[in-house]
MARVEXDO-836067 format. One line per field, with one value per atom (N, C-alpha, C): residue number from 1; residue in three letters; atom name; y, x negated, z negated. Coordinates in nm, 3 decimals, padded with zeros to 5 digits. Atoms other than C-alpha are relative to their C-alpha. Example, Ala and Ser with C-alpha at 12.3 -4.5 7.8 and 13.67 -1.06 7.14 Angstrom:
BEGIN
nr	c(1:1:1:2:2:2);
rest	c(ALA:ALA:ALA:SER:SER:SER);
atom	c(N:CA:C:N:CA:C);
yy	c(-00.119:-00.450:00.120:-00.119:-00.106:00.109);
xx	c(-00.089:-01.230:-00.090:00.082:-01.367:00.077);
zz	c(00.000:-00.780:00.000:00.006:-00.714:-00.073);
This chain:
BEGIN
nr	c(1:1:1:2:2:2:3:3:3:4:4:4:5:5:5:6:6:6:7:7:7:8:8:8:9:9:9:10:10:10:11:11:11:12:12:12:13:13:13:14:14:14:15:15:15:16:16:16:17:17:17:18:18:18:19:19:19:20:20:20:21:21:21:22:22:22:23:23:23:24:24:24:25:25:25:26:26:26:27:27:27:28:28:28:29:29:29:30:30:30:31:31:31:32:32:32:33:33:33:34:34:34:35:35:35:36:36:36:37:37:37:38:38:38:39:39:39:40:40:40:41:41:41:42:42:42:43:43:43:44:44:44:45:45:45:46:46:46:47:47:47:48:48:48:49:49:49:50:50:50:51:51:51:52:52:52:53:53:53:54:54:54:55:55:55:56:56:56:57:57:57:58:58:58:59:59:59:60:60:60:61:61:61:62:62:62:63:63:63:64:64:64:65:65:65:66:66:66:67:67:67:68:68:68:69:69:69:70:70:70:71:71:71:72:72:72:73:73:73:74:74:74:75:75:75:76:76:76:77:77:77:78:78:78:79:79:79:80:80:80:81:81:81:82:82:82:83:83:83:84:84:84:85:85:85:86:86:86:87:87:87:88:88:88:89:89:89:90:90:90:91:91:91:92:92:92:93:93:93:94:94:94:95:95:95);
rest	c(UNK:UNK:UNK:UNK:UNK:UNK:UNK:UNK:UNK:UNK:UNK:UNK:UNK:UNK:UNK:UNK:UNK:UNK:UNK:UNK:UNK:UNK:UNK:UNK:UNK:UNK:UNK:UNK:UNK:UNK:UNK:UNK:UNK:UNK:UNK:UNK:UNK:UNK:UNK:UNK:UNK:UNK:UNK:UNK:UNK:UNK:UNK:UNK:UNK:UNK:UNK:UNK:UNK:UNK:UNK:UNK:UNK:UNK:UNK:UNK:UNK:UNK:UNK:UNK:UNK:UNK:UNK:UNK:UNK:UNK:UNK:UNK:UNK:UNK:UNK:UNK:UNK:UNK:UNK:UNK:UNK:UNK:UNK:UNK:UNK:UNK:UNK:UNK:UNK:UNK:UNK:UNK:UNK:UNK:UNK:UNK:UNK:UNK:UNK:UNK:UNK:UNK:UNK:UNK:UNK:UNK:UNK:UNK:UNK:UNK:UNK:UNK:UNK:UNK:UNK:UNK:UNK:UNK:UNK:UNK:UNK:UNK:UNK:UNK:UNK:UNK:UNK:UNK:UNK:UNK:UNK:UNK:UNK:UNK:UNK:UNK:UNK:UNK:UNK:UNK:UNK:UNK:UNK:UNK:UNK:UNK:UNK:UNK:UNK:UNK:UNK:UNK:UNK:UNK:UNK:UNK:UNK:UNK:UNK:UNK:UNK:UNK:UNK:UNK:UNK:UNK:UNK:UNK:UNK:UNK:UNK:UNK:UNK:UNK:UNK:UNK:UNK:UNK:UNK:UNK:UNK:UNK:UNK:UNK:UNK:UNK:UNK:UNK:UNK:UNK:UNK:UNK:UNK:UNK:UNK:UNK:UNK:UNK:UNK:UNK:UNK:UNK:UNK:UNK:UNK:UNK:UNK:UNK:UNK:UNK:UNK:UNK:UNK:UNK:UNK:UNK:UNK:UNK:UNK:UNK:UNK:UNK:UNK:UNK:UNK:UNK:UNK:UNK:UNK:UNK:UNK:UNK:UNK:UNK:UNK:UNK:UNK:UNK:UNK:UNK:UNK:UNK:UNK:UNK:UNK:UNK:UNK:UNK:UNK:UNK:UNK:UNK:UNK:UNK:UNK:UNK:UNK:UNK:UNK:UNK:UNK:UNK:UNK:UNK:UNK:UNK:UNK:UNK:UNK:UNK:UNK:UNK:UNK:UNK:UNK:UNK:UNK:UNK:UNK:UNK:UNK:UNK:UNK:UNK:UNK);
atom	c(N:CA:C:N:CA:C:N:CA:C:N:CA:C:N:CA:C:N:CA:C:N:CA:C:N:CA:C:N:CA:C:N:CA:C:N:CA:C:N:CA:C:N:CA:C:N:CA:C:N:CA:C:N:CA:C:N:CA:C:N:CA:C:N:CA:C:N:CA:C:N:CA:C:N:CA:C:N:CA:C:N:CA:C:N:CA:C:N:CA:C:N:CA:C:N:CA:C:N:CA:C:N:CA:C:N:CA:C:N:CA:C:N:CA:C:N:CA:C:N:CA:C:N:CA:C:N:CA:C:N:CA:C:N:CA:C:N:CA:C:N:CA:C:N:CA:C:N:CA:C:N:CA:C:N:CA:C:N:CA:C:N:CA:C:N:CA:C:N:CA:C:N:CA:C:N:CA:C:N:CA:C:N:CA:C:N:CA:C:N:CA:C:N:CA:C:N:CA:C:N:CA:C:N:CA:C:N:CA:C:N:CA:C:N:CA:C:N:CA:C:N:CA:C:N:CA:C:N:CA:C:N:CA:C:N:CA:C:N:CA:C:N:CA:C:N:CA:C:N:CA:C:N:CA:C:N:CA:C:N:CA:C:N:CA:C:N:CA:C:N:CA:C:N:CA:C:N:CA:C:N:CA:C:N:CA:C:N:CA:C:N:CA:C:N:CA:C:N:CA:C:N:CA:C:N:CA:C:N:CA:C:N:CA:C:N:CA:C:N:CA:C:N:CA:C:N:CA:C:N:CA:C);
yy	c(-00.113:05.480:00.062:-00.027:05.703:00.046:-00.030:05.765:00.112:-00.131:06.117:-00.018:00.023:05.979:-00.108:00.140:05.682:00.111:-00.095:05.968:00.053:-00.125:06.210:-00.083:00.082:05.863:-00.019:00.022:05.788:00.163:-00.136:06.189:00.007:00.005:06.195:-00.100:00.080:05.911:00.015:-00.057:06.047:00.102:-00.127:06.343:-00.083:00.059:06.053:-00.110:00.109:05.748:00.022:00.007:05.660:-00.075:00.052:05.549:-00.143:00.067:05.206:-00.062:00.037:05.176:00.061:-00.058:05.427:-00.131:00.063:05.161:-00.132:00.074:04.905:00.019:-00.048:05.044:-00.008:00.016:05.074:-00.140:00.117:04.729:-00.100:00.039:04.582:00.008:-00.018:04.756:-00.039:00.082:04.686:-00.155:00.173:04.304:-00.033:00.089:04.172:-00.005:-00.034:04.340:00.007:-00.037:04.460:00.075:-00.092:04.729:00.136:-00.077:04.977:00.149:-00.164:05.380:00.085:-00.114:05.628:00.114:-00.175:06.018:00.036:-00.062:06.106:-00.063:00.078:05.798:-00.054:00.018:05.779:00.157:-00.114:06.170:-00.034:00.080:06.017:-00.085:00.132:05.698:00.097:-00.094:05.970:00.070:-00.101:06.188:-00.090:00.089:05.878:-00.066:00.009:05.770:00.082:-00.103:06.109:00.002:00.038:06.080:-00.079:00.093:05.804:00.031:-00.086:06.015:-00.096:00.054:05.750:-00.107:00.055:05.691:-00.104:00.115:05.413:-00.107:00.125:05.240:-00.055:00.041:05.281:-00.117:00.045:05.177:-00.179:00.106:04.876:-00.086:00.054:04.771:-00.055:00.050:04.806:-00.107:00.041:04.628:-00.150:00.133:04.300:-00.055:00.082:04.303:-00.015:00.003:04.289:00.099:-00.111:04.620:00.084:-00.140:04.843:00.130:-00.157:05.137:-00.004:-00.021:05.273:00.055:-00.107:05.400:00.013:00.045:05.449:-00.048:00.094:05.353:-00.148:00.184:04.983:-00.053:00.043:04.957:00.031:00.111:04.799:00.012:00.088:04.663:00.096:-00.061:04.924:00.168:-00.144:05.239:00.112:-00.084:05.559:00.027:-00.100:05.728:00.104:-00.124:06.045:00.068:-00.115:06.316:00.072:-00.058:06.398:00.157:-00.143:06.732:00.025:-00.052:06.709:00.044:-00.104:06.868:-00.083:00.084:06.541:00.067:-00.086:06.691:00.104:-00.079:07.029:-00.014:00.078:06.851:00.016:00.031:06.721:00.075:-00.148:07.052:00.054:-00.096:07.209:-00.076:00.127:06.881:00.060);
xx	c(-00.084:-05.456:-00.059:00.101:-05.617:00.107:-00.095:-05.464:00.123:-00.048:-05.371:00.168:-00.122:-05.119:00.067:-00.061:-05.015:00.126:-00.072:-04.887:00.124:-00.052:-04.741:00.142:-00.077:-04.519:00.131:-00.086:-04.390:00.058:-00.048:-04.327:00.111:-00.110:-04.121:00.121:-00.077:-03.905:00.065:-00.063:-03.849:00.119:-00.098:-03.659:00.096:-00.123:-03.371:-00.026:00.014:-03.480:-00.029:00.020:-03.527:-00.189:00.165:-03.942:00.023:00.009:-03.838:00.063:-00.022:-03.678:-00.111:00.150:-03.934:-00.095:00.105:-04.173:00.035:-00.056:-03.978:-00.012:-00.020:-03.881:-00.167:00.090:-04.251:-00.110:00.032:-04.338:00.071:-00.094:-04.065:-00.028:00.053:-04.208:-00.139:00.097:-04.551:-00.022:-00.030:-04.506:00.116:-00.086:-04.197:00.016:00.019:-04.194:-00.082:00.142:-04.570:00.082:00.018:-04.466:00.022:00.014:-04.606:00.057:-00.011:-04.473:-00.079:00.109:-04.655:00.124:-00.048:-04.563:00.100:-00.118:-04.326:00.068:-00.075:-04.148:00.083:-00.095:-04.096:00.111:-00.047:-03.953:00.115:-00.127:-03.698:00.077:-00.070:-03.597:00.017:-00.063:-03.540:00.100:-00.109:-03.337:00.143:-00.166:-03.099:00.045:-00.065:-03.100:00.149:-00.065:-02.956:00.134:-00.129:-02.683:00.105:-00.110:-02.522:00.075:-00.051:-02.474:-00.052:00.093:-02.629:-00.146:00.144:-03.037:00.002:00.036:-03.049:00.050:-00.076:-02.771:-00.063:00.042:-02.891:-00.128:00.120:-03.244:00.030:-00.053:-03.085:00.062:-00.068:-02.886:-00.108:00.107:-03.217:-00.096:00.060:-03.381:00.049:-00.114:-03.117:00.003:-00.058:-03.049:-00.127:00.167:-03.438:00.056:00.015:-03.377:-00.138:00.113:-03.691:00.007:-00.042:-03.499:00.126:-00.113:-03.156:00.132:-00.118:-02.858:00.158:-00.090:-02.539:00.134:-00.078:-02.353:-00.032:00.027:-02.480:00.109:-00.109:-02.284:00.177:-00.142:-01.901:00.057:-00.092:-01.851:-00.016:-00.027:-01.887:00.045:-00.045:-01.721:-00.142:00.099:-01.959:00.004:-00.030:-02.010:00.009:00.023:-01.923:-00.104:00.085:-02.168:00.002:-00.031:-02.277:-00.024:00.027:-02.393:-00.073:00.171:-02.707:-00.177:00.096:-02.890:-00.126:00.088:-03.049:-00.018:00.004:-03.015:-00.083:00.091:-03.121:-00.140:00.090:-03.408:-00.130:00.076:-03.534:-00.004:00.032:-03.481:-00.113:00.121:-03.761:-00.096:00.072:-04.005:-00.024);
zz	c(00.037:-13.291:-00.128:00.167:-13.589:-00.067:00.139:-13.909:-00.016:-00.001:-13.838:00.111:-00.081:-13.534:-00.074:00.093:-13.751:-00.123:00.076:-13.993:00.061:-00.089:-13.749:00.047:-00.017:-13.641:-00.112:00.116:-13.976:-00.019:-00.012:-13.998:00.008:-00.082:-13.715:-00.048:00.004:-13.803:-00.160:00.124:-14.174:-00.005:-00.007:-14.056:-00.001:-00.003:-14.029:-00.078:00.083:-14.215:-00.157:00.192:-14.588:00.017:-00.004:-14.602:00.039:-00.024:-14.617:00.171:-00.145:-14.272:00.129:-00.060:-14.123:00.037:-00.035:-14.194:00.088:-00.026:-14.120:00.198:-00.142:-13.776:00.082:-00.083:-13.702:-00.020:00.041:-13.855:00.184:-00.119:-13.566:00.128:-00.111:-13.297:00.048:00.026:-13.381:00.040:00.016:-13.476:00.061:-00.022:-13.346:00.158:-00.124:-13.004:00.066:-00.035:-12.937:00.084:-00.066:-12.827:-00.093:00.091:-13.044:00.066:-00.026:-13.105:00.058:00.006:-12.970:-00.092:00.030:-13.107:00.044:-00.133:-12.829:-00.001:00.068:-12.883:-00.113:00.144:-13.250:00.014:-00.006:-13.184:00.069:-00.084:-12.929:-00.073:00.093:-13.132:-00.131:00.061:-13.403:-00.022:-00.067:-13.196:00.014:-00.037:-13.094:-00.216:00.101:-13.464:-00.051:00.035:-13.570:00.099:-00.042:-13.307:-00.035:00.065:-13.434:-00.104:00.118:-13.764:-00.141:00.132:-14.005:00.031:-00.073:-13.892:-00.032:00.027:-14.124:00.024:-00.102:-14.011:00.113:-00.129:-13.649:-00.014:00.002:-13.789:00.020:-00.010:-13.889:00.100:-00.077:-13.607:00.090:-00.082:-13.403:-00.033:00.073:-13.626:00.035:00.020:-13.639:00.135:-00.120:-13.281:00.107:00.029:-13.218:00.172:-00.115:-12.933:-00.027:00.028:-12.849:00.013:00.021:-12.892:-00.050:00.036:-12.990:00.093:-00.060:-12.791:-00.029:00.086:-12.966:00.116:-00.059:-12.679:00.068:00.019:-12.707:-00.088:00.090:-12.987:-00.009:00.040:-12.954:-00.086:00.092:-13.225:-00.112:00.041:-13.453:-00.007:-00.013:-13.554:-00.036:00.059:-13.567:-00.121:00.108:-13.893:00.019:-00.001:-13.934:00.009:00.049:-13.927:-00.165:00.165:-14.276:-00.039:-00.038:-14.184:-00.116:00.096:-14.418:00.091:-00.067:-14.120:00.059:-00.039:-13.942:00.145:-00.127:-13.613:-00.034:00.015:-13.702:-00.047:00.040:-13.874:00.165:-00.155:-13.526:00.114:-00.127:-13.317:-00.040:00.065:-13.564:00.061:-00.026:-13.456:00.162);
């Protein structure tokens, strides 16, 4: 994978994450799963972050419950967060 798509990954996944889950998130997929991001993927797992209404949460949840993706109706046991309407969505329509 060259540098330039390695970027473009972390990118994508900024429009909703804080850097450290970003990396995190693609640390997980990478190493824990092997089953690395492509482009089109981190843009998706993005998109479902932002649904949930707090990415990093989601990041987290995916993260914990070792899933290779996100869907917020997996999650039960917790309540959504609100929407903070700091424009994570709109964010990822521009993308």
């Amino acid at each position: 994978m060259s540098l330039e798509t390695r970027h473009a990954i972390l990118d994508a996944l900024l429009t909703v994450l804080d850097e450290e889950r970003a990396l995190a998130v693609i640390e997980h997929r990478r190493i824990t799963i092997r089953k690395p991001l492509t482009l089109y993927a981190a843009k998706l797992l993005a998109k479902r972050f932002a649904e949930w209404g707090d990415g990093n949460e989601a990041a987290d949840m995916m993260i914990e419950r070792t899933w290779q993706g996100f869907d917020s109706s997996w999650v039960r046991d917790r309540p959504r967060p609100a929407l903070t309407g700091n424009g994570m969505i709109d964010a990822l329509m521009r993308h």
